[in-house]
C-alpha positions in Angstrom: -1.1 42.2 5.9 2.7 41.8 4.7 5.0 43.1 7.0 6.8 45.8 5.3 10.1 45.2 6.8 9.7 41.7 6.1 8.1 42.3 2.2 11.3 45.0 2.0 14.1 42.6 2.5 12.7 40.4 -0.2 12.6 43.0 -2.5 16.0 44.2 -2.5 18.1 43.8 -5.4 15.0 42.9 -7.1 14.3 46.5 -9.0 18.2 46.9 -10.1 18.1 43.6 -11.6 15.4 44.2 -13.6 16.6 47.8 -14.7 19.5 46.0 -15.8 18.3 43.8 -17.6 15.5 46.0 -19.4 18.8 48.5 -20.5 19.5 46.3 -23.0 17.0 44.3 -23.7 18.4 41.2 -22.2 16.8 38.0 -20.3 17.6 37.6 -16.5 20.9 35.0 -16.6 20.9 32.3 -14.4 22.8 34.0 -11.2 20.1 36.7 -11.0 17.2 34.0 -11.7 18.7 32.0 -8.9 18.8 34.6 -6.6 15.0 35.3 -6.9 14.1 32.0 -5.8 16.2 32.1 -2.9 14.4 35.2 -1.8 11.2 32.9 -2.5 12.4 30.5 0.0 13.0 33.0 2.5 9.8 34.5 2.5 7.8 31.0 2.3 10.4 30.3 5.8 9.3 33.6 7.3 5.8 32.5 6.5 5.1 35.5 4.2 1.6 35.5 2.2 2.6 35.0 -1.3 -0.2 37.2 -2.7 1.1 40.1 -0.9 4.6 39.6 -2.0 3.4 38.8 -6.1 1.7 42.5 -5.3 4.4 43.9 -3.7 6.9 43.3 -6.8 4.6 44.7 -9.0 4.3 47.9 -7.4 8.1 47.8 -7.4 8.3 47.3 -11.1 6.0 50.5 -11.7 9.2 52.7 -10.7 11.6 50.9 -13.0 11.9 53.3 -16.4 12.1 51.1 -19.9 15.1 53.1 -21.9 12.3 52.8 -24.3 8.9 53.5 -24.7 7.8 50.0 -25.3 6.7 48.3 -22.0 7.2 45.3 -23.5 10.9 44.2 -22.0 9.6 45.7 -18.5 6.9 43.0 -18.5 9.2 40.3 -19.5 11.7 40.5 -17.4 9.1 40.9 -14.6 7.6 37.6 -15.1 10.5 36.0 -15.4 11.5 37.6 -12.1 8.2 37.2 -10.2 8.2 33.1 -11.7 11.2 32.7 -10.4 10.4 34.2 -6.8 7.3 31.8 -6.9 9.6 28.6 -7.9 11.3 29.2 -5.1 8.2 30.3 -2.9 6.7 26.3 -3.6 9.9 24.8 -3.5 10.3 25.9 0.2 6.5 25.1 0.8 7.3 21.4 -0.9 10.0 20.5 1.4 8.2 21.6 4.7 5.6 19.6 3.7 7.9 16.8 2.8 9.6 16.8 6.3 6.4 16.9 8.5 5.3 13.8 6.3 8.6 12.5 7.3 8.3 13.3 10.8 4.4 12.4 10.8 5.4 8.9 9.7 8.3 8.0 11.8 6.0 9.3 15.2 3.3 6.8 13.9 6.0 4.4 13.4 7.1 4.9 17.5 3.6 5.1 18.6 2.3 2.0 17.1 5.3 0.1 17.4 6.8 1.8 20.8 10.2 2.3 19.6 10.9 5.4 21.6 11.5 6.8 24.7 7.9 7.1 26.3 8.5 10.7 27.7 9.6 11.9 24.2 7.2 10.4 22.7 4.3 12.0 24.5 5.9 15.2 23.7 6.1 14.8 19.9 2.0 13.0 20.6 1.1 17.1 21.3 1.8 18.1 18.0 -0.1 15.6 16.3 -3.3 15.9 18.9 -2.6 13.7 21.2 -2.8 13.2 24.6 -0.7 10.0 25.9 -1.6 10.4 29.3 -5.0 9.5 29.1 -6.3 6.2 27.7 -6.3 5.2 23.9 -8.2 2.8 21.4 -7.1 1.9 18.2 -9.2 0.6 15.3 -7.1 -0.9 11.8 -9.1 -0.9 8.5 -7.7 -3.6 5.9 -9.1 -3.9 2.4 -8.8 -5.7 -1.0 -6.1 -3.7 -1.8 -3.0 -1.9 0.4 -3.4 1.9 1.1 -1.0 4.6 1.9 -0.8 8.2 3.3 -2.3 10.4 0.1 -4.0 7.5 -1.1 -7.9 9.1 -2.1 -9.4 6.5 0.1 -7.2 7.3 3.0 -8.1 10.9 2.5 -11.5 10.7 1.9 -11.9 9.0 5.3 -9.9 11.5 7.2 -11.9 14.3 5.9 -15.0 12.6 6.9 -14.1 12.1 10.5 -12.7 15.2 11.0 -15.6 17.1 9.4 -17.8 14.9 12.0 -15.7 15.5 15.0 -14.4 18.7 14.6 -11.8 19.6 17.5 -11.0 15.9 19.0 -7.8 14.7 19.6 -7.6 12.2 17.0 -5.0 10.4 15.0 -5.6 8.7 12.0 -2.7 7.5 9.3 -1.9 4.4 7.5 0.8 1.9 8.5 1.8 -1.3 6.0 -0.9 -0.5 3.6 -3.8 -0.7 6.6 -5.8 2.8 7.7 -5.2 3.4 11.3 -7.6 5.4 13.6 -6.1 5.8 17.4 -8.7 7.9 19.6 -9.3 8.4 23.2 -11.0 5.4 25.1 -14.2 7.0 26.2 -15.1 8.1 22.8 -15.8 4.9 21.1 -18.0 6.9 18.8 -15.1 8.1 17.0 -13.7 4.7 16.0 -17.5 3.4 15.4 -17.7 5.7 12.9 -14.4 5.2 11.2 -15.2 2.3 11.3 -18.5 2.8 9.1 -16.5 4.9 6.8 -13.6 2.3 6.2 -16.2 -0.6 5.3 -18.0 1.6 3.1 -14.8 3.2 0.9 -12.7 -0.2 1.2 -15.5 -1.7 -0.2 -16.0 -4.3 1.8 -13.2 -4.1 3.9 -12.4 -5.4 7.5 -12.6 -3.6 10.6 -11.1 -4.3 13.9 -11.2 -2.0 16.9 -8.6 -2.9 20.3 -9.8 -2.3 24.0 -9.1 0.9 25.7 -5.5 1.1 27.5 -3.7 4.1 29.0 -0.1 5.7 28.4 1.6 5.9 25.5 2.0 1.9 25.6 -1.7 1.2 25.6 -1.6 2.7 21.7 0.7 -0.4 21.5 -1.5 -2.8 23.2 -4.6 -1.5 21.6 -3.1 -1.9 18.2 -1.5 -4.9 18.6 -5.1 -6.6 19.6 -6.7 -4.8 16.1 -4.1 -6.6 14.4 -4.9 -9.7 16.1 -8.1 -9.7 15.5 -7.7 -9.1 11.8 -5.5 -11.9 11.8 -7.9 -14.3 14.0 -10.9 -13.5 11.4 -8.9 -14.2 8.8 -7.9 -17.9 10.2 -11.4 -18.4 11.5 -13.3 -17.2 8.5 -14.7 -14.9 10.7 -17.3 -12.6 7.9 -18.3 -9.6 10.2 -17.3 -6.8 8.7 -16.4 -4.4 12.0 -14.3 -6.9 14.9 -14.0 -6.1 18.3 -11.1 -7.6 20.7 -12.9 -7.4 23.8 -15.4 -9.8 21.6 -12.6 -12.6 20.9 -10.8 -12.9 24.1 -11.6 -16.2 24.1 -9.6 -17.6 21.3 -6.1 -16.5 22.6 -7.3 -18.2 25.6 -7.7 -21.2 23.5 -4.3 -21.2 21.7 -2.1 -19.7 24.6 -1.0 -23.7 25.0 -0.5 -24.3 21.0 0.3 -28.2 21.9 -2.3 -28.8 24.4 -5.3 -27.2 21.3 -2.8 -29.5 18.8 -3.9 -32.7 20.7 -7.3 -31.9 21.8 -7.7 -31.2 18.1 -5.9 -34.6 16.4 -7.4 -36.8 19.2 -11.0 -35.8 18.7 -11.3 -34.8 15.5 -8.4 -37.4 14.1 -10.7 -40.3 12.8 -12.3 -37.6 10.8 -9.7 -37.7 8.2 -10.3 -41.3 7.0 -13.9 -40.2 5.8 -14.3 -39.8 1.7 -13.3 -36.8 0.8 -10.8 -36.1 4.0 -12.1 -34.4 7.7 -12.8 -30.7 5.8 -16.0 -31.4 5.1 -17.1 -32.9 8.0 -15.4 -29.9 9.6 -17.2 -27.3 7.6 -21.0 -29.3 8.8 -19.9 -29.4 12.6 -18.3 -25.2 12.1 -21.8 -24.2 10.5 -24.2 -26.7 13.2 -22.4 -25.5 16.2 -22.6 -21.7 14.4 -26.3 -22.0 13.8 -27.4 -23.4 17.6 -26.9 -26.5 16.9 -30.1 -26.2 15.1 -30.3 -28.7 12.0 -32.2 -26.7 9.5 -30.5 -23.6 9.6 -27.2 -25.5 9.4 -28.5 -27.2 6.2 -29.5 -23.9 5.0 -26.0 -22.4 5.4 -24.4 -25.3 4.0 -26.5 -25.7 1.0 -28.0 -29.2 1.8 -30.9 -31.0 2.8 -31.9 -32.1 6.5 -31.6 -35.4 5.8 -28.2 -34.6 4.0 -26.7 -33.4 6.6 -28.4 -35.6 9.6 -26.3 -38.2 7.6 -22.9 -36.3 8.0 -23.7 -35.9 11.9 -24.2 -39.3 12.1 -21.1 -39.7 10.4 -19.0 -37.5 12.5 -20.7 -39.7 15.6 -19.7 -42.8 13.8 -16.0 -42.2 13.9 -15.3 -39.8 16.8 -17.5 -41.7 19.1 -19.0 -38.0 20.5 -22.1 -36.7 19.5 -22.5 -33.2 18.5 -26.1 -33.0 19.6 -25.6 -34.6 22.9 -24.4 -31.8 25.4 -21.4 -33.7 27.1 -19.9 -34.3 24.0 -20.2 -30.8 22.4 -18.5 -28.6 24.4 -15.1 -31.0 23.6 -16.4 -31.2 20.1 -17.0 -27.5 19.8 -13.6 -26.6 21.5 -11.5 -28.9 18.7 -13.5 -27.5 15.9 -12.1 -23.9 17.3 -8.8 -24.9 17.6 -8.8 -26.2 14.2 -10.2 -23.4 12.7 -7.4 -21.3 14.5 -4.2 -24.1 13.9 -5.0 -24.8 9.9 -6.0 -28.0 10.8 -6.1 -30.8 9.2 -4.3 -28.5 6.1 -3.6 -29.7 2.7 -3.2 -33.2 3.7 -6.9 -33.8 4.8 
């Protein structure tokens, strides 16, 4: 219920005005127009219901007697009155909304990006339900097209895993046009099922989902791990559609001496490029035979040839690297260059 103190305050002046105005027939002017919506602003800051207040300044108008006995200039200088109130009622309402977008986005900004002081920053994590003390997981959604906060995709997920886990601290936004979802680490239900909701309204999309780290810096980590994983299926050709860091450990392993991979890579898989039609191809039939068990026929079947087709490109491979990719002391160096070429862009345009 209004607070009639509170309603009172925004009412004063109000009746004299329109008195005025109705003694002669005249429209509110600007200065008195102006001043009902600054009275709207006050009550939308004091956190007045505006229902309430539209009643209260109709009751108020009852006691205002029209020199004539048409109600007809009563009731239009009420509207204008109570419109203007409202204008300024939303206006106030706008802008508070505007700056806790602004201040929603620049504490997603620190989190992810840990630009802030730590202690701060877990201060400013309460209001937005979370607790940095205890260990985080981020999962990063990218589809065919960039979203932002508002977008109906972004929204549509937020409603659905809020609706499915009412009352957890959980954090989801959007950050360079990806859908972000940071929740504690022992509930990896949370970001399972983001992630099921992303594929689905991305169409398609990508998922990735970083390990569990505490603090305020394991947000950081954890995202930072999403994003490389999104960029490591990307390079790899990696076509699962939910990616999980803890899963591809391996490959920064791999790369963490870029020169050491470059060799390995140029002096096994070198001679491939002076087959016809360049080393891609043969790259493609060793990526999809080690991929496939090293099982023949289901690498033919995933590479669209026959058998014999593709007996004949192994053969080929054997020909000019000198290893054989069925023979196991050759594979695992075979296998290990094919990764790092998937992950360097090797051999590129010039195969």
């Amino acid at each position: 219920m209004t607070d009639r103190t509170a309603t009172a305050d925004h009412l004063a002046g109000y009746t004299d005005i329109v008195a005025a105005a109705c003694a002669t027939g005249r429209r509110l002017n600007r200065d008195e127009l102006e001043s009902r919506r600054a009275e709207g602003e006050r009550a939308a800051e004091a956190g007045l219901p505006l229902r309430a207040l539209i009643r209260d300044h109709l009751a108020a108008a009852q006691t205002v007697r029209p020199s004539s006995t048409s109600s007809g200039p009563l009731l239009a200088v009420v509207e204008q009155a109570v419109d203007a109130f409202v204008e300024g009622y939303e206006r106030a309402q706008q802008q508070a909304i505007r700056q806790e977008e602004a201040a929603r986005r620049e504490f997603v900004d620190d989190l992810l990006y840990g630009g802030s002081d730590l202690g701060r920053l877990a201060e400013r994590a309460e209001r937005f339900g979370l607790r940095l003390s205890q260990a985080h997981a981020v999962a990063v959604a990218a589809g065919p097209e960039p979203y932002g906060d508002g977008f109906r995709v972004a929204r549509g997920i937020e409603t659905a895993v809020l609706a499915r886990f009412p009352g957890r601290q959980i954090l989801l936004a959007t950050k360079d046009g990806r859908l972000i979802c940071v929740a504690p680490g022992d509930q990896p239900d949370v970001l399972a099922f983001f992630a099921k909701q992303a594929y689905a309204a991305t169409d398609g999309g990508r998922v990735a989902i970083g390990r569990s780290h505490p603090g305020a810096g394991g947000v950081v980590h954890s995202y930072e791990e999403a994003l490389g994983a999104l960029d490591l299926a990307g390079r790899m050709g990696l076509d699962e559609p939910v990616l999980h860091a803890v899963d591809l450990l391996v490959y920064p392993v791999l790369t963490r001496d870029r020169q050491a991979m470059a060799d390995l890579v140029e002096t096994t898989l070198g001679p491939l490029r002076t087959a016809r039609g360049g080393a891609q191809p043969l790259i493609d039939t060793l990526t999809a035979y080690f991929d496939s068990g090293c099982v023949a026929t289901e690498a033919a079947r995933r590479l669209l040839l026959s058998v014999r087709a593709l007996t004949y490109r192994l053969e080929r491979i054997r020909g000019l690297t000198g290893a054989d990719p069925a023979d196991p002391g050759n594979r695992y160096a075979l296998q290990t260059a094919v990764i790092g070429a998937r992950l360097l862009g090797w051999p590129g345009d010039d195969a």
